[in-house]
C-alpha positions as CSV (number, residue, x, y, z in Angstrom):
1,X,104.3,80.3,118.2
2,X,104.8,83.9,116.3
3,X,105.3,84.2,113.2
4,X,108.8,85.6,112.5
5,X,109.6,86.8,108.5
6,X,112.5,88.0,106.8
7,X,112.9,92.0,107.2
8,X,111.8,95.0,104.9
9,X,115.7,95.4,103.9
10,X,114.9,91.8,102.6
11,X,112.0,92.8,101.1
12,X,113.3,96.6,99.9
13,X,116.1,94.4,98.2
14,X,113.6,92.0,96.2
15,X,112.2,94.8,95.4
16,X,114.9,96.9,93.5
17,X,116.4,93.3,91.9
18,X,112.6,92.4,90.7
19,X,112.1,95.8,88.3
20,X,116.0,96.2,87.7
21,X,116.5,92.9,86.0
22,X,113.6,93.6,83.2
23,X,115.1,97.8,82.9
24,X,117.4,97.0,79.5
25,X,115.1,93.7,77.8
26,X,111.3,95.5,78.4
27,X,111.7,99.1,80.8
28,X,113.6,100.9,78.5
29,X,111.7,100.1,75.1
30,X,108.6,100.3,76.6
31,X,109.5,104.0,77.5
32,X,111.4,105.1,74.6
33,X,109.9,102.5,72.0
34,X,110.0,105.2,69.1
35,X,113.8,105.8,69.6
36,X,114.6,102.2,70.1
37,X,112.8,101.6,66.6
38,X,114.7,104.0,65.1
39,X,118.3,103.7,66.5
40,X,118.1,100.2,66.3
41,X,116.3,100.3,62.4
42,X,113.4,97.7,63.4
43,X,109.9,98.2,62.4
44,X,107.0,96.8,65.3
45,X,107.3,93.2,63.7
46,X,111.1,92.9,64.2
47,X,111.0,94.2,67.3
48,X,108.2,91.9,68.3
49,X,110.2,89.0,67.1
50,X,113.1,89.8,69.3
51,X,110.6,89.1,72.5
52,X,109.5,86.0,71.1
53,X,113.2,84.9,71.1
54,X,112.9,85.8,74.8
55,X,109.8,84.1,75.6
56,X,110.6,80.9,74.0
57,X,114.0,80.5,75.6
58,X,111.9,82.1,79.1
59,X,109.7,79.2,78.7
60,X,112.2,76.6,78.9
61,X,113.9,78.7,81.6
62,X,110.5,78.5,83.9
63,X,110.5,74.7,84.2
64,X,114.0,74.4,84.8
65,X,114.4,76.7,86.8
66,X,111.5,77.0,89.1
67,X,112.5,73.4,90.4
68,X,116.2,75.0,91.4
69,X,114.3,77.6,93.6
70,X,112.9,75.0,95.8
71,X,116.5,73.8,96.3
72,X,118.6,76.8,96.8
73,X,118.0,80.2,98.5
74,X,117.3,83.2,96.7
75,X,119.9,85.5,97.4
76,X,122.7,84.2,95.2
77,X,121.0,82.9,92.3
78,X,118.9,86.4,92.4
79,X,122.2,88.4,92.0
80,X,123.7,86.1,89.5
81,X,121.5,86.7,87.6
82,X,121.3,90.6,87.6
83,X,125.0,90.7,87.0
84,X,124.4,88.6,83.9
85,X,121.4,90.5,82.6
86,X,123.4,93.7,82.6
87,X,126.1,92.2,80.3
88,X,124.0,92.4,77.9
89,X,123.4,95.8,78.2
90,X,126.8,96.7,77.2
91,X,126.3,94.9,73.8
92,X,122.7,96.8,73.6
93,X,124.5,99.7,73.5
94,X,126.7,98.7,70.5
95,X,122.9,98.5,68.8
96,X,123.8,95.2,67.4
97,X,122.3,93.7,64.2
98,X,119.0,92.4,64.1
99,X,119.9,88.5,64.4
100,X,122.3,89.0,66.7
101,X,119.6,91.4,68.9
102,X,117.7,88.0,69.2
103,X,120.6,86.7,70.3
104,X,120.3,89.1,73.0
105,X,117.1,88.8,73.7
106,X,117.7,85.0,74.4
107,X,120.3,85.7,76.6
108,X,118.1,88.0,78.7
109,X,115.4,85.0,78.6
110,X,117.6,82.9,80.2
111,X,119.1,85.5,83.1
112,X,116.1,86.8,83.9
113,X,114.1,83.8,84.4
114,X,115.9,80.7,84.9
115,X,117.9,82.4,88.0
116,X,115.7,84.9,89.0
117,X,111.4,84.5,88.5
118,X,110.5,81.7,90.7
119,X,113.2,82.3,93.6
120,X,111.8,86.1,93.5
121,X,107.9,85.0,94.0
122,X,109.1,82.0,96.8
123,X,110.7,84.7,98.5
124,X,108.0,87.2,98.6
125,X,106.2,84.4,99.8
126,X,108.1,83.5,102.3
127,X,108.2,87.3,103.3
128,X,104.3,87.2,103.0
129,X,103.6,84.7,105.5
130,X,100.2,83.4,106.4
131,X,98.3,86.5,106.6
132,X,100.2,89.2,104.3
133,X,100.0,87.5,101.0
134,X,98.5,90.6,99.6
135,X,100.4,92.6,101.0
136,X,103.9,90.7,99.7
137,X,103.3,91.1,96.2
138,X,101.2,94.4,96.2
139,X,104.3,95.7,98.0
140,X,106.5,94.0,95.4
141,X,104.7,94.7,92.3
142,X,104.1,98.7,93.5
143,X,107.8,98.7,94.7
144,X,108.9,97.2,91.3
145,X,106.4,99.6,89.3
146,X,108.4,102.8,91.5
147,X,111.8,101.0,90.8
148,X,110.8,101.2,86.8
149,X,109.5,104.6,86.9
150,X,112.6,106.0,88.7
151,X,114.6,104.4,86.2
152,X,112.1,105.4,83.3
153,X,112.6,109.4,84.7
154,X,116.3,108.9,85.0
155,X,116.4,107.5,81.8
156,X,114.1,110.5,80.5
157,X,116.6,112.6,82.1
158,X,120.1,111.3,81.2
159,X,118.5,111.2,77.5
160,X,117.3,114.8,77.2
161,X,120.7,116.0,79.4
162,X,122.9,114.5,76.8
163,X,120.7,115.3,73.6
164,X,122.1,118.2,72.0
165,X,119.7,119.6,69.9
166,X,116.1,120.0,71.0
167,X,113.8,116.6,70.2
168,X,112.1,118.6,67.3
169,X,115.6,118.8,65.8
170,X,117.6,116.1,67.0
171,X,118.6,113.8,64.0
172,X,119.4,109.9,64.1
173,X,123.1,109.9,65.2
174,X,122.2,112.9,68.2
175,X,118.9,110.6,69.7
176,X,121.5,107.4,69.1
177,X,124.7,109.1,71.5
178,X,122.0,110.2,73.8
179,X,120.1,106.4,74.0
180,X,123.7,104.9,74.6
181,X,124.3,107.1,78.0
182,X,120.9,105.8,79.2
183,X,122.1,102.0,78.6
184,X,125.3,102.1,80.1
185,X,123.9,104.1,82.9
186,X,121.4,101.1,83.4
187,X,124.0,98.8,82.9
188,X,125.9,100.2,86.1
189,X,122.5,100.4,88.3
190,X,121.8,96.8,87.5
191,X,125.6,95.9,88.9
192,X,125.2,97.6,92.6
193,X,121.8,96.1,93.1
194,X,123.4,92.5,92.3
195,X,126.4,93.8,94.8
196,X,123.4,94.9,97.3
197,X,121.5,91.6,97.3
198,X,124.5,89.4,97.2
199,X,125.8,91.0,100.9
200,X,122.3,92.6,102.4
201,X,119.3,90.1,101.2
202,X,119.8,88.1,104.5
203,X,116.9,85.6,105.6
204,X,116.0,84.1,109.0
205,X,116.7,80.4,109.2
206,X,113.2,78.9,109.3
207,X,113.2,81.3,105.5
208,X,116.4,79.0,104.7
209,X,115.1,75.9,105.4
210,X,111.6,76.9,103.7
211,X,113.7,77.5,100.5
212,X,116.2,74.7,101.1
213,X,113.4,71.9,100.9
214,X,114.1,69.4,98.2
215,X,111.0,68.3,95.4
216,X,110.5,65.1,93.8
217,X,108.5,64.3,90.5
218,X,105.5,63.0,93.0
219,X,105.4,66.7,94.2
220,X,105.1,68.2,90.3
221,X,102.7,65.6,90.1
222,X,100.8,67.0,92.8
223,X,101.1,70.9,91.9
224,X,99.5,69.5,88.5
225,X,96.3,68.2,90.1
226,X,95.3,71.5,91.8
227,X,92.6,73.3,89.8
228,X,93.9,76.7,91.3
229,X,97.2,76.1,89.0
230,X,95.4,75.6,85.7
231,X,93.5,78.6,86.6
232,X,96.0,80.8,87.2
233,X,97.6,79.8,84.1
234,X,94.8,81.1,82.4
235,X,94.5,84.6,84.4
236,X,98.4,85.0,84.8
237,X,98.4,85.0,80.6
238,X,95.5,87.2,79.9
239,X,96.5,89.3,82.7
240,X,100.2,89.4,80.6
241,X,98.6,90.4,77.3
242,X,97.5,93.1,79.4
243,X,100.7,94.1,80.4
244,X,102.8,93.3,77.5
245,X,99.9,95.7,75.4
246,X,101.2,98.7,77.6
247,X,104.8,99.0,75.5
248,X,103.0,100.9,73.2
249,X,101.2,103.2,75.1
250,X,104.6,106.2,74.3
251,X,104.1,104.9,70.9
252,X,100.3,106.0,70.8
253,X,101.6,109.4,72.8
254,X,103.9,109.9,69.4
255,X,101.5,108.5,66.4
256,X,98.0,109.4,67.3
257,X,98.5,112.1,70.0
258,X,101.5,113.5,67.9
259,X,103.9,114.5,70.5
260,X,107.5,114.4,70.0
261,X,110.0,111.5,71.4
262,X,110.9,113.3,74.6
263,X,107.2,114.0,75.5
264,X,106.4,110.6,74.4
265,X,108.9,108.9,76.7
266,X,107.3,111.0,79.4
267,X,103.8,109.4,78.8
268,X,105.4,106.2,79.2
269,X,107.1,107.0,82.4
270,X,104.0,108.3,83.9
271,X,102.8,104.9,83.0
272,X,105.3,103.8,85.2
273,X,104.6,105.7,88.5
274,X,100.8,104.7,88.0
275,X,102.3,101.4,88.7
276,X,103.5,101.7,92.1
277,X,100.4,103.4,93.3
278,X,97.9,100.8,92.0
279,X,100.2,97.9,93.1
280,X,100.5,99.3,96.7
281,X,97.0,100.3,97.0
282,X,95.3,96.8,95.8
283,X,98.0,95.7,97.7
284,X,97.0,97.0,101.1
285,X,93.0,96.5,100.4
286,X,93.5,93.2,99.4
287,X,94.4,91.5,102.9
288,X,91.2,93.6,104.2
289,X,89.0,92.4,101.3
290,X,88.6,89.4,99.8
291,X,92.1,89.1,97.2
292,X,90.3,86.9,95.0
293,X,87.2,89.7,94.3
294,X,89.7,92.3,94.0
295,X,91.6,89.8,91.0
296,X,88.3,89.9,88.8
297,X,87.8,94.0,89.5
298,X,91.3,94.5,88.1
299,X,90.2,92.6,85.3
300,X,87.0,94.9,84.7
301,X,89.4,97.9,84.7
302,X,91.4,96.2,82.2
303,X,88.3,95.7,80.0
304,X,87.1,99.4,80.5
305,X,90.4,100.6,79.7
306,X,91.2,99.1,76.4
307,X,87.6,99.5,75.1
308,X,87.9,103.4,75.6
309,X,91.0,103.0,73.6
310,X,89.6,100.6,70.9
311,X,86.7,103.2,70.5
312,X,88.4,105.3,68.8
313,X,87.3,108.3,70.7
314,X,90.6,109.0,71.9
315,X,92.2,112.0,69.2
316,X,94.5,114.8,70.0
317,X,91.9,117.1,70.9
318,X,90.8,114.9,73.5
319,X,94.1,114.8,75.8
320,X,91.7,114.1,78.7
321,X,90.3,111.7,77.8
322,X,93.6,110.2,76.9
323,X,95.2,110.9,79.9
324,X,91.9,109.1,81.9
325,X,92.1,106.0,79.8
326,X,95.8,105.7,80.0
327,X,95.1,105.7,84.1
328,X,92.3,103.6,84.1
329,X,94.1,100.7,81.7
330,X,97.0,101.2,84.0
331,X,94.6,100.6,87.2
332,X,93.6,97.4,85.8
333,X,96.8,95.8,84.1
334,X,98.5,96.4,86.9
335,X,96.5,95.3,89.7
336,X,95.6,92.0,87.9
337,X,99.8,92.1,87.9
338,X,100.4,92.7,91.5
339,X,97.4,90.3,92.9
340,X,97.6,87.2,90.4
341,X,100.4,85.4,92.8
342,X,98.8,86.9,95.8
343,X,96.2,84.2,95.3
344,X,98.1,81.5,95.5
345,X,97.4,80.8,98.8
346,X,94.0,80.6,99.1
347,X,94.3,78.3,96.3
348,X,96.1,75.5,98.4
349,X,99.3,75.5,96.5
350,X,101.9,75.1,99.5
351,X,104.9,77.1,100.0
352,X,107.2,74.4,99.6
353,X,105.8,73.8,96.4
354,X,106.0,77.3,95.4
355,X,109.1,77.3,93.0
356,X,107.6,74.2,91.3
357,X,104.4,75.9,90.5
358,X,105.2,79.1,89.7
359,X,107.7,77.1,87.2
360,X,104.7,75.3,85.6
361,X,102.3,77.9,85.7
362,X,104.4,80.9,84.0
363,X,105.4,78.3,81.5
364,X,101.3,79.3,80.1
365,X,100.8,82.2,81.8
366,X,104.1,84.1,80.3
367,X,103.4,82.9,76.7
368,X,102.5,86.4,75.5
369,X,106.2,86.8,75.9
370,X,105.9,84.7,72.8
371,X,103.3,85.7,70.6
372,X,102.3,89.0,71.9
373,X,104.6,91.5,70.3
374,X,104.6,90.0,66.7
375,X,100.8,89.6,67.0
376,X,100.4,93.8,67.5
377,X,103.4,94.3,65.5
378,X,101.8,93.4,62.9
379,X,98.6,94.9,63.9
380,X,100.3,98.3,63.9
381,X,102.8,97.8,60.9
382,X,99.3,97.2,58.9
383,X,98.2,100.5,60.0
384,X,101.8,102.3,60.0
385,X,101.4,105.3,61.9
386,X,97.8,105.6,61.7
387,X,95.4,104.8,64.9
388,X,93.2,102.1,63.3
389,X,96.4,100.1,64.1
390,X,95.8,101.4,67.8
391,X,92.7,100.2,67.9
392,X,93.4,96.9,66.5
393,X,95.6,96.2,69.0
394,X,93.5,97.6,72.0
395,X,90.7,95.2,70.5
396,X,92.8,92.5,71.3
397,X,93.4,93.7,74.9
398,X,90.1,94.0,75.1
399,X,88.9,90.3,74.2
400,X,92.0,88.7,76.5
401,X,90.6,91.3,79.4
402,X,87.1,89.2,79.3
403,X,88.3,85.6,78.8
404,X,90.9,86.8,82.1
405,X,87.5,88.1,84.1
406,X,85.8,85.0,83.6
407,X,88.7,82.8,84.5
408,X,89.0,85.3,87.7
409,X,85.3,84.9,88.3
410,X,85.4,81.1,88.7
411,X,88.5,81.4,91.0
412,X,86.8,83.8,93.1
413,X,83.7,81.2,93.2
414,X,86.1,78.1,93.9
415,X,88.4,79.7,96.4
416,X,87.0,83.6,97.4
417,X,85.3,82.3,100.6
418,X,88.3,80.1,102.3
């Protein structure tokens, strides 16, 4: 019998949800991390602490909740909890006090995952099929990675539109009036696309009844005893130092290559469209080649990448060269992003099962959600404004990059040739 799958609307709609429900928690800062220090008076550390917050509540959120995708369809709970999400962004833009920024954060950890992660993978999944894993979540992670940098350049936009001095000039109070527009305009976008999925992210009924089937403890039992889910726990988290090291690439733009906040921002929003483009491509190649050889190449890139940084050799008379690292870390973080589910399948976890293991194995693999920004927070408030800090931190990319290769390596070995 054919295969029948949910449509690309469906897919086009995961899509938009997956990037627009991390815009206000991780987008945004990541793009304009010097003016989010500033308007919100946090040094790296604090700021670091506030994504703890949201790891450790996004931990609890992943077991809970990965269970409550195998029982309900995506749809509603995935536009639940984008409405949710961009509540908070209205009390972002009051730039609240620290402590009750962590509040925030905590909030977000529970919108954003508990609702949201697992039903988004089961669904792309589900989408997938039998023979277009790679496919599904290249298409989803390069769709997400567009969805962030189009937000990222509007965001660039509405910022410098509403900035009434030039960034050279612009004091505290002008960068905070602009920052605020950029929130609330967020804030909106993250609304319609909960409107969108609630009315348009329509499923066939063999997707329904796929999503609909029930667990039992025996099951998480089960998902426990497959090798393939201890190691992707272990590539899933180095892969996510990877990517949680990126924030601070528009920080390096501002404090080693010393360009202003505006230029800055647009290093991380190029950072962004490099996204979609290595998600899509890996993404395409990988249902061609083998996925689980492409996994430990992504992982090479990552290593090349954040040695070239950690060199040193990277000044502001080499914009080259810091434009070429900046694609070839991007190459690697984010194809290691947009494969790491992919793989799932060959590794025997079954789709049924899918929320259930995607609840246990993010509950390790997301822990640099926890301990990654305070750990190059602190690296770089050691070092404030100076690149030894940089390094430091691109040292530590560097060592998770290898452990993540080997870990690929084996999974390749265990699984590469089914």
């Amino acid at each position: 019998m054919k295969e029948t799958k949910p449509s690309w609307l469906y897919l086009t709609l995961l899509i938009l949800s997956g990037e627009a429900i991390f815009i206000l928690p991780f987008v945004l800062p990541r793009v304009f991390r010097p003016t989010v220090l500033d308007v919100l008076q946090l040094d790296n550390v604090q700021l670091g602490l506030c994504f703890s917050v949201y790891g450790l509540v996004a931990m609890a959120s992943y077991v809970i909740g990965g269970p409550l995708a195998d029982k309900y369809a995506p749809r509603k709970l995935i536009a639940v909890a984008l409405w949710m999400t961009a509540l908070g962004g209205f009390l972002f833009a009051q730039y609240p006090t620290f402590w009750v920024l962590q509040l925030l954060y905590g909030w977000w950890g529970f919108t954003t995952i508990f609702l949201f992660w697992a039903p988004m993978i089961k669904a792309t999944r589900i989408w997938g099929g039998r023979n277009s894993q790679g496919k599904a979540f290249g298409f989803l992670d390069g769709g997400r990675g567009m969805t962030g940098a189009l937000f990222s350049l509007l965001g660039v936009v509405v910022f410098s539109f509403f900035l009434s001095k030039s960034p050279e000039t612009a004091n505290l109070q002008d960068r905070k009036e602009a920052f605020t527009y950029v929130l609330y305009f967020a804030s909106i976008i993250i609304i319609l696309v909960g409107i969108l999925v609630w009315f348009y992210m329509k499923t066939n009924d063999s997707g329904e009844k796929e999503v609909l089937e029930r667990i039992s403890w025996k099951d998480i039992k089960q998902v426990l005893k497959l090798p393939s889910v201890w190691l992707l726990m272990i590539i899933i988290l180095c892969g996510y130092v990877g990517y949680k090291i990126t924030d601070i690439i528009s920080q390096y733009a501002e404090e080693v290559m010393l360009y202003n906040q505006v230029d800055s921002a647009k290093v991380g929003t190029l950072l962004q469209f490099l996204r979609p483009a290595t998600g899509i491509l890996f993404g395409l190649i990988a249902d061609r080649l083998k996925i689980t050889w492409l996994l430990v190449v992504s992982f090479v890139l990552s290593l090349i990448g954040g040695l070239l940084f950690a060199s040193g050799a990277i000044a502001p008379t080499t914009t080259f060269l810091f434009f070429m690292s900046v694609v070839v870390i991007a190459a690697g973080v984010y194809a290691t992003r947009a494969l790491y589910f992919g793989v799932m399948h060959v590794g025997k976890i079954p789709l049924t099962l899918t929320g259930t293991a995607v609840g246990l194995i993010s509950l390790i693999g997301y822990t640099p959600d926890v301990f990654a920004g305070p750990a190059y927070g602190m690296l770089l408030d050691a070092h404030p404004g100076e690149e030894l800090g940089h390094q430091n931190v691109f040292w530590m990319l560097s060592a998770f990059a290898f452990v993540g290769g080997i870990a690929a390596l084996i999974y390749h070995k265990k699984y590469g040739k089914q």
